[in-house]
C-alpha positions as CSV (number, residue, x, y, z in Angstrom):
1,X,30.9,19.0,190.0
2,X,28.0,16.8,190.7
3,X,25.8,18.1,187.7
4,X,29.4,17.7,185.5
5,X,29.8,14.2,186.3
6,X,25.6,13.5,185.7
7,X,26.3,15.3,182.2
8,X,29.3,13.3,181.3
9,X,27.7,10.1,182.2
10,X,24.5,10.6,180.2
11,X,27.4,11.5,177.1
12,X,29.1,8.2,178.2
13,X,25.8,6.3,177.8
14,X,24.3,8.2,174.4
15,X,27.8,6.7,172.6
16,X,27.7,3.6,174.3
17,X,24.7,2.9,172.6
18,X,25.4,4.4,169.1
19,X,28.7,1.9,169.3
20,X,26.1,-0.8,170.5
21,X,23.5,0.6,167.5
22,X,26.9,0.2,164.9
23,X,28.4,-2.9,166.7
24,X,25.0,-4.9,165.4
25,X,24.7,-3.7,161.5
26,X,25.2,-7.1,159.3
27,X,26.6,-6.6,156.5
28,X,25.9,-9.1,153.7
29,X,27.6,-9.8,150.3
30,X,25.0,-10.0,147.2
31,X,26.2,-12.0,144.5
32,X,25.1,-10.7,141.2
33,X,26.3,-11.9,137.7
34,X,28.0,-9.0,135.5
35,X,27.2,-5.4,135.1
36,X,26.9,-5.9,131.5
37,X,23.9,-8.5,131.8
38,X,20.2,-6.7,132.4
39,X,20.0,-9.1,135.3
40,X,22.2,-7.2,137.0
41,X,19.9,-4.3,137.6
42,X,17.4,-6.8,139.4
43,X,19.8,-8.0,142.5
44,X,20.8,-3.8,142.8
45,X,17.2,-3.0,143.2
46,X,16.5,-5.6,145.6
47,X,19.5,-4.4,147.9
48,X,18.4,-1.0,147.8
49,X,15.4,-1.9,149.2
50,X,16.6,-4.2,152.0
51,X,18.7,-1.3,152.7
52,X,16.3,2.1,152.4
53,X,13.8,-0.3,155.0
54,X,16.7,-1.1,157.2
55,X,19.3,1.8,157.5
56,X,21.8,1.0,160.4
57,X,20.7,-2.5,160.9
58,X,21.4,-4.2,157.1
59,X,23.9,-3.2,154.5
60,X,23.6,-5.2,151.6
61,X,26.3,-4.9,149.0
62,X,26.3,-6.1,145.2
63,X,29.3,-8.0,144.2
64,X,29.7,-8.9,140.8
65,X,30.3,-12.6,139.8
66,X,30.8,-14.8,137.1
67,X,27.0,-15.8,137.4
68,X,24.1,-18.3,138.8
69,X,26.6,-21.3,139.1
70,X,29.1,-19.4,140.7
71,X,26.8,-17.2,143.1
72,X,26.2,-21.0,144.5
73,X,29.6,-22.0,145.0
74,X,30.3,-18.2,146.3
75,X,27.4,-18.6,148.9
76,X,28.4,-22.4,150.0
77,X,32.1,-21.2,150.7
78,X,30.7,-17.7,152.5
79,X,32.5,-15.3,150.2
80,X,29.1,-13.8,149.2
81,X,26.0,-15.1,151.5
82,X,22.9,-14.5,149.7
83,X,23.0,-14.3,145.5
84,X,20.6,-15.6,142.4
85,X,20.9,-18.8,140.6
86,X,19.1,-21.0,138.7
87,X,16.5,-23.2,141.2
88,X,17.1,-26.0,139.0
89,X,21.6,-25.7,139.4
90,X,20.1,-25.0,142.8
91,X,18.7,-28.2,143.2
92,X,21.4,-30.2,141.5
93,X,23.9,-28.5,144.3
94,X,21.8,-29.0,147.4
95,X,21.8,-32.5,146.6
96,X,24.8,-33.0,145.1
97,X,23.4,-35.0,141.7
98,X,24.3,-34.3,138.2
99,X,27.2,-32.0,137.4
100,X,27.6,-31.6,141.7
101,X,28.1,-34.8,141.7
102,X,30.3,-35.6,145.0
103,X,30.2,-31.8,146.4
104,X,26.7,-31.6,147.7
105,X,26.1,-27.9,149.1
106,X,23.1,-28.5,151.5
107,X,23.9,-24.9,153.2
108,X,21.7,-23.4,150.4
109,X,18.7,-22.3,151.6
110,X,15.7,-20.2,149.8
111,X,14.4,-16.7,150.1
112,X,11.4,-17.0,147.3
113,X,10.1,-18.8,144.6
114,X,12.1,-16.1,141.7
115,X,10.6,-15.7,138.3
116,X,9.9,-17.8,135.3
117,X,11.6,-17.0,131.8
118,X,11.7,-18.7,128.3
119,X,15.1,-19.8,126.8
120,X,14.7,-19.1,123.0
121,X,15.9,-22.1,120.6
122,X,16.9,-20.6,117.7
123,X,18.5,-21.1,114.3
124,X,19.0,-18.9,111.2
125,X,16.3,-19.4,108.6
126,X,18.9,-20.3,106.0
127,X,19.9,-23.6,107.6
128,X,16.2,-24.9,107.0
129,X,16.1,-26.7,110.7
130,X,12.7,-25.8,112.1
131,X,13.0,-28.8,114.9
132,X,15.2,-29.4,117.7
133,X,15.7,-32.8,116.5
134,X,17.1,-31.3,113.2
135,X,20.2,-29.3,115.4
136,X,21.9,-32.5,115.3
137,X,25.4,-31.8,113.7
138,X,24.6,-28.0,113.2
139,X,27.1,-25.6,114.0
140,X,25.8,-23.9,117.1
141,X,26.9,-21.4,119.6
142,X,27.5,-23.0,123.3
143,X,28.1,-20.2,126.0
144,X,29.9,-22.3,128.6
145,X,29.5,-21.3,132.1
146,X,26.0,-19.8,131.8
147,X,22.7,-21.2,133.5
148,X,21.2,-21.2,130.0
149,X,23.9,-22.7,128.5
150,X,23.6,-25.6,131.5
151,X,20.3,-26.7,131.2
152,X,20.3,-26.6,127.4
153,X,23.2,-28.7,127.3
154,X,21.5,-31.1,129.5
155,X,18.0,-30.3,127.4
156,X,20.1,-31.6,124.4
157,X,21.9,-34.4,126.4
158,X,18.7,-35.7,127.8
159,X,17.2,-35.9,124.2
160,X,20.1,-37.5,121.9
161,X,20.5,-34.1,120.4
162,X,23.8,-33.2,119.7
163,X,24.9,-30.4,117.7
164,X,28.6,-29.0,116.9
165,X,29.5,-26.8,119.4
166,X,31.4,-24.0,119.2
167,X,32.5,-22.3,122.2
168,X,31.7,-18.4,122.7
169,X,30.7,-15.6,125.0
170,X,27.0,-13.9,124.4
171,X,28.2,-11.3,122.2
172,X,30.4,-13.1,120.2
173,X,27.6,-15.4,119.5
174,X,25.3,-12.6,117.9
175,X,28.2,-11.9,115.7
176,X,28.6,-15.8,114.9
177,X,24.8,-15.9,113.9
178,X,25.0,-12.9,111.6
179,X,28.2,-14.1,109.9
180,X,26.8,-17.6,109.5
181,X,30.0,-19.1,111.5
182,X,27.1,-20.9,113.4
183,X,23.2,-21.2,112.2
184,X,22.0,-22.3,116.0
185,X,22.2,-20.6,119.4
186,X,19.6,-20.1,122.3
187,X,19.5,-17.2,124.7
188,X,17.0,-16.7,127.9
189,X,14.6,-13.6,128.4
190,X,11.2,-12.4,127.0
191,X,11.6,-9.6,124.7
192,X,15.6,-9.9,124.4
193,X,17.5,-7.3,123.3
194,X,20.0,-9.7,121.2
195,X,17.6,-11.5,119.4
196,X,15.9,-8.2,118.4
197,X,19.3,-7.2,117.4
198,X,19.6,-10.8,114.9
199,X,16.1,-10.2,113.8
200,X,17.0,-6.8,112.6
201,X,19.4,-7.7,110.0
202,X,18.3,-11.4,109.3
203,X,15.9,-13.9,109.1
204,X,15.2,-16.6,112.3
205,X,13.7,-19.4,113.8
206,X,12.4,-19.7,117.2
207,X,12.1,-23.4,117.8
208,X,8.9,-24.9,120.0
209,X,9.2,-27.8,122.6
210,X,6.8,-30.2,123.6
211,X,5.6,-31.8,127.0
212,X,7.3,-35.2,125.9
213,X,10.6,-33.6,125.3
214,X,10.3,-32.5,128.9
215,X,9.3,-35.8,130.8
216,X,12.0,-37.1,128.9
217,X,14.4,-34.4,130.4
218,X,13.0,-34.5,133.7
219,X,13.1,-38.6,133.9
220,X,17.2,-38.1,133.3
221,X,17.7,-34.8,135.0
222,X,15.0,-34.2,137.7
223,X,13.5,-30.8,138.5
224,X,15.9,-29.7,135.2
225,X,13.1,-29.2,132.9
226,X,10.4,-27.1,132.8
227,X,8.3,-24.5,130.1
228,X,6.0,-22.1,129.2
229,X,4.1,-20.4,126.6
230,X,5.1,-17.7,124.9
231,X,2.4,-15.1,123.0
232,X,2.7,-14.5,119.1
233,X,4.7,-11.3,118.0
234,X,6.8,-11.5,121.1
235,X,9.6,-11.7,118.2
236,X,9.0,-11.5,114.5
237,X,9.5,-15.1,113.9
238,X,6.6,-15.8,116.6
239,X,3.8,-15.9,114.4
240,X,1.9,-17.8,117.3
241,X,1.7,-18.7,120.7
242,X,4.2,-22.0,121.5
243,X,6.0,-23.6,124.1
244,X,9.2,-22.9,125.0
245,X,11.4,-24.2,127.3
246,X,12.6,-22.0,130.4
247,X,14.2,-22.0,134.2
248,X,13.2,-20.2,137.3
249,X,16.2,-17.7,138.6
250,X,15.4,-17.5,142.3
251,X,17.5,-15.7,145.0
252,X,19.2,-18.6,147.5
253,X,20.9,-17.4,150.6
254,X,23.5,-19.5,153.6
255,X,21.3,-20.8,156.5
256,X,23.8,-19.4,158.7
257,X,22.8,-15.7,158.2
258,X,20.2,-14.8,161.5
259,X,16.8,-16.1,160.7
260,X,15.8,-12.4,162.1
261,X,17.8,-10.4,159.0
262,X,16.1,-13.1,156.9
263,X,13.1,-12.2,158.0
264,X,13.1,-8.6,157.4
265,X,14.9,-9.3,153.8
266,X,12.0,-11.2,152.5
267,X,9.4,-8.4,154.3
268,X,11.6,-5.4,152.4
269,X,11.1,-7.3,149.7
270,X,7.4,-8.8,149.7
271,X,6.3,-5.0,150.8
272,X,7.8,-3.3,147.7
273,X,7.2,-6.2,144.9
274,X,5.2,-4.4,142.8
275,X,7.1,-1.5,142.3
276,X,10.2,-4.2,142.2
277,X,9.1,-5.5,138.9
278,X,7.3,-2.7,137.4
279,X,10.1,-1.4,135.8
280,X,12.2,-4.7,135.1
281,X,10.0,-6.6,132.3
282,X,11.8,-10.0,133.3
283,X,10.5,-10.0,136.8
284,X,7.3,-8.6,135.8
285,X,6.5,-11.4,133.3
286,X,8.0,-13.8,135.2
287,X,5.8,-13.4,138.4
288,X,8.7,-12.6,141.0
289,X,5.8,-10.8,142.8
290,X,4.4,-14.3,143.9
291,X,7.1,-15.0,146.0
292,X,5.7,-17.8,148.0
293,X,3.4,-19.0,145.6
294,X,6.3,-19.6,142.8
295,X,8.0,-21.5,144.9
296,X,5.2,-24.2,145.7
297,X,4.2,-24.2,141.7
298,X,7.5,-24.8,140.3
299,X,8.5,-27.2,143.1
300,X,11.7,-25.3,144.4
301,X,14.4,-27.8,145.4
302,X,16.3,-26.1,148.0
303,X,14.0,-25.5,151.3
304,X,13.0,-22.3,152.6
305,X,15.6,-20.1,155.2
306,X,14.1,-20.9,158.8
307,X,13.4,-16.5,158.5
308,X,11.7,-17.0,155.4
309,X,9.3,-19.7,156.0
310,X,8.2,-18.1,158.9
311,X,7.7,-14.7,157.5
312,X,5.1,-16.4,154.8
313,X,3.6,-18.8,157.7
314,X,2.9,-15.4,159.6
315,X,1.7,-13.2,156.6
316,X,0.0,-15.9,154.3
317,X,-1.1,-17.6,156.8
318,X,0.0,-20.8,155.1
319,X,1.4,-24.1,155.9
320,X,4.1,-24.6,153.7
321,X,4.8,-28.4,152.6
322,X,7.4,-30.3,154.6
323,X,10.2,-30.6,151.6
324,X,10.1,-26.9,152.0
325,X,11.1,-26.4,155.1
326,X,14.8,-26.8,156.6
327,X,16.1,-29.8,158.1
């Protein structure tokens, strides 16, 4: 009876502490944008390895969304609590300037700097406009709702540009471009499929910017304008290297998730980075593997997650700058 009741305790304790081992998984809601977008491959891969490095303690799940501005509503109001968006919508929402005017989110909080890609400005060869100052009053595809679509708009805004817009989705736009209903349109992402799509049945123009054009955005909209280069032949209308104007997508998360599941989410992450973006050109080119280091250059507007900052304080041995780090 004795050794029966030793037995049955030892039982009783094994499944109180599976139930204590189950009791303590978080589960966490990753905002995405839609399956039908190639960024939505990037957000699955990153769960999968939160998940393969922390079986039984984190379950992150994909959710699709509407996009980058709405991952940051989604994460403010809880009903996903980590997701990608633009740094610079980011920014605008932490503070509560621009088009968050008067609804200031400052429970966004950062995970990494993100990646770096170029927005494409382009127009149909036939409509002779080789300038951004020369879209004024051209018919021109606007995808509302997008992060691209933002910040052009405010690109445009910020620079008395103002074109004829005519309100699509991403594929109808494609379709607009080869028709000629529109001779403008812009779409974000190195080697993009749907401009290699326009460029294989007509003729384009991908449209430089300057550094004034962006001092000019960034004294109206601030932290809202940033660019890069892009290399000759990326496109067939590159015949060399120019600027082009772009936004960092970064991955923003609610300070009231644990600063310990933080913590292991960025270390998943920073451990497998390199064979994160080998596969996926956008994060490759756009150096998501310098997670800390991307957010310092670009000056990211939304301070780290208490977990986060002190995961690069205790494996970069850095000190991070003050607007960096939570309140």
């Amino acid at each position: 009876m004795k050794r029966f009741l030793t037995v049955s305790l030892i039982l009783l304790l094994a499944l109180c502490l599976v139930g204590s081992a189950h009791a303590k998984k978080v589960k966490l809601k990753y905002g995405s944008t839609s399956v039908r977008s190639g960024l939505y491959a990037n957000t699955v891969a990153i769960a999968s390895i939160v998940n393969k490095a922390y079986p039984g303690e984190i379950q992150v799940t994909v959710v699709e969304t509407g996009g980058y501005v709405e991952n940051l509503v989604r994460i403010h109001k809880k009903s996903v609590l980590l997701g990608p968006a633009s740094a610079a919508a980011a920014y605008a929402a932490y503070k509560g300037i621009i088009d968050f005017e008067g609804r200031a989110m400052p429970s966004l909080r950062s995970l990494w700097g993100g990646y770096i890609t170029p927005i494409h400005i382009i127009t149909s060869k036939k409509s002779g406009v080789t300038s951004l100052e020369g879209l004024s009053g051209l018919d021109y595809a606007m995808n509302p709702g997008t992060t691209s679509g933002r910040v052009i708009e405010l690109l445009y805004d910020a620079l008395g540009i103002k074109p004829k817009y005519k309100m699509m989705g991403l594929a109808a736009s494609v379709d607009a471009m080869k028709s000629g209903v529109v001779q403008g349109w812009f779409k974000a992402g190195f080697k993009d499929a749907a401009i290699l799509d326009l460029e294989s049945t007509m003729d384009i123009n991908i449209l430089p910017i300057t550094k004034e054009m962006i001092d000019k955005m960034n004294a109206k909209y601030p932290a809202h304008g940033l660019m890069m280069p892009v290399p000759a032949g990326l496109f067939k209308a590159l015949n060399q290297e120019q600027l082009s104007f772009a936004y960092v997508i970064s991955d923003f998360v609610h300070k009231d998730v644990p600063e310990d599941v933080v913590y292991k989410i960025v270390k998943a992450v920073w451990e497998k980075r390199k064979e994160l973006i080998e596969p996926l050109t956008t994060l490759k080119e756009g150096k998501f593997d310098d997670m800390y280091g991307m957010a310092v250059e670009y000056d990211l507007g939304v301070p780290f997650h208490p977990g986060a900052a002190k995961f690069y304080k205790e494996t970069l041995k850095v000190t991070i700058p003050a607007k960096l780090l939570s309140p």
